[in-house]
C-alpha positions in Angstrom: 1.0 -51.7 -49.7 0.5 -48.2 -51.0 -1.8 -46.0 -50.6 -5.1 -45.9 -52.4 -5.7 -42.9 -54.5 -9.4 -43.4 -55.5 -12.1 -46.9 -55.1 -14.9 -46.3 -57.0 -18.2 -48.3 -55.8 -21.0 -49.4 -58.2 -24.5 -51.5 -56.9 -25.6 -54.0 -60.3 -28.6 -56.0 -60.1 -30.0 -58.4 -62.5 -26.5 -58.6 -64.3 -26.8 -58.3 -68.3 -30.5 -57.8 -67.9 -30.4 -54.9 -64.8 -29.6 -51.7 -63.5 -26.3 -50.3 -62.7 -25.6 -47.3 -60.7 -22.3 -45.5 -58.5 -23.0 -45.1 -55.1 -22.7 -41.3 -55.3 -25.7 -41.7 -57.9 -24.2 -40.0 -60.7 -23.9 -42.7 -62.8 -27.5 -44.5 -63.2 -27.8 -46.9 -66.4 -30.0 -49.8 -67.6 -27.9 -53.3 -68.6 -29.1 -54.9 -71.3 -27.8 -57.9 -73.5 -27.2 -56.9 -76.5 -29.1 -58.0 -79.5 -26.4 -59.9 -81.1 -26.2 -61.6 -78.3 -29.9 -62.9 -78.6 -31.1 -60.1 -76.3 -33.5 -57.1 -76.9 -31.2 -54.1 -76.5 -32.1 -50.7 -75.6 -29.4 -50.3 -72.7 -25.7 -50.5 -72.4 -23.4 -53.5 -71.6 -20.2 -54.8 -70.0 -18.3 -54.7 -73.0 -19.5 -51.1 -73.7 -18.4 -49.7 -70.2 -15.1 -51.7 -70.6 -14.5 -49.9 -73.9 -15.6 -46.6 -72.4 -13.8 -46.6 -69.2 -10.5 -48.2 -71.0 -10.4 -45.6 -73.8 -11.1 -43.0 -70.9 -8.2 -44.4 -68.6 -5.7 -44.8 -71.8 -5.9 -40.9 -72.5 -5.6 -39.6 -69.3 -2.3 -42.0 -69.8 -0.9 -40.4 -72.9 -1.5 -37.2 -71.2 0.8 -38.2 -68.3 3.8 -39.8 -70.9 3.1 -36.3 -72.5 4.2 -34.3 -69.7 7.0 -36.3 -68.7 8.2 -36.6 -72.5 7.2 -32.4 -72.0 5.3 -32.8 -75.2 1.4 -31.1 -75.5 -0.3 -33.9 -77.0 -3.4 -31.9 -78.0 -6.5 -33.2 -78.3 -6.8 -37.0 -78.6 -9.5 -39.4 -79.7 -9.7 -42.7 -79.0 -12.2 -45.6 -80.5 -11.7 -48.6 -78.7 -13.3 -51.9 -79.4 -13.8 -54.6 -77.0 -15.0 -57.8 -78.6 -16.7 -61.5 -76.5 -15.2 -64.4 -78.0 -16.3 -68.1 -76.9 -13.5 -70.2 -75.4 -14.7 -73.0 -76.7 -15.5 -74.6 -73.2 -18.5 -72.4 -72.3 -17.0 -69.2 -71.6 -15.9 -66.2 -73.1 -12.7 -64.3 -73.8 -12.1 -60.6 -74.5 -9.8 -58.6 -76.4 -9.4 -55.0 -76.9 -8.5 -52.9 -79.6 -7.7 -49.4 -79.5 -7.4 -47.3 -82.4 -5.7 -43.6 -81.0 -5.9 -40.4 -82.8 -3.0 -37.8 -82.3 -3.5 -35.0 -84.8 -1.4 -32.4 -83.2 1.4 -34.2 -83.4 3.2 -34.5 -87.1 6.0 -37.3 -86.1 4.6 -40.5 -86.3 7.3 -41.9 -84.2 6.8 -39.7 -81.8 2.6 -40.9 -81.5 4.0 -43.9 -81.3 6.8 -43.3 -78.4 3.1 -41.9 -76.5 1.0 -44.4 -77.3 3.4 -47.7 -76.3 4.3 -45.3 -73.1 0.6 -45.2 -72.0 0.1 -48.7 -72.7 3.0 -49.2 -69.9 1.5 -47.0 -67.2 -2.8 -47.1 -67.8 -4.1 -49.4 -65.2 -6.8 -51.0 -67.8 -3.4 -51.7 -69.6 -1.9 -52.9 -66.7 -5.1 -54.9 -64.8 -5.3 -56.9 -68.7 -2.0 -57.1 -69.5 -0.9 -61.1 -70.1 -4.9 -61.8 -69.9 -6.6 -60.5 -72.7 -5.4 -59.7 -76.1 -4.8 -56.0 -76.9 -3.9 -54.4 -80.5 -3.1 -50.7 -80.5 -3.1 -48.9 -83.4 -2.5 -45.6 -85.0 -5.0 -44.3 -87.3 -6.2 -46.8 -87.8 -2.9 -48.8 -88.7 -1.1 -51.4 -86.2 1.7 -50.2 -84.4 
């Protein structure tokens, strides 16, 4: 087994309607369903920390395919979407899109080379991959 780099630890209670917070208490949020969901709102989600923490975890991949491609990437942005869908037998599914932003780069094939390479070493990528539908796309437009 190899060695672990990093665990991150994180206390919830009362699930979509609670408090989350990391045990190093730099993190501290209220969980709330959201209001298409039927709930009330006025705190985050799941689905909102997923789409955070993969969008985060996907760029700091790019930035490693960068150096080993010994390209400078420049500044990236990232909007990722991460949707609930039933199942049809009273659960959920959930796929991801995310929609990368390279400006600093001009070869499109060459955004592309970085953005299929991070989706082959991010551990969100990884941890979903063959579970959950993911679309990547480049500005907008599916790669």
């Amino acid at each position: 087994m190899a060695k672990v780099l990093y665990t991150a630890h994180a206390i919830v209670s009362g699930g979509r309607n609670g408090h989350g917070s990391t045990s190093d208490g730099t993190l501290q949020l209220d969980l709330r369903r959201p209001t298409e969901m039927g709930g009330e709102g006025g705190g985050t989600n799941p689905e909102e920390l997923f789409a955070v923490g993969y969008a985060a975890c996907f760029e700091g991949a790019m930035g490693a395919v960068a150096r080993r491609l010994k390209i400078e990437e420049g500044e990236v942005t990232i909007r990722s979407a991460v949707s609930l869908t039933p199942n049809g037998t009273g659960g959920f599914f959930l796929s991801v899109t995310l929609d990368v932003s390279v400006p600093a780069i001009d070869d499109r094939d060459v955004k592309i080379e970085l953005i299929k390479g991070a989706h082959e070493v991010c551990p969100y990528s990884n941890a979903t991959r063959g579970n959950i539908d993911v679309e990547l796309l480049l500005d907008g437009e599916a790669i």
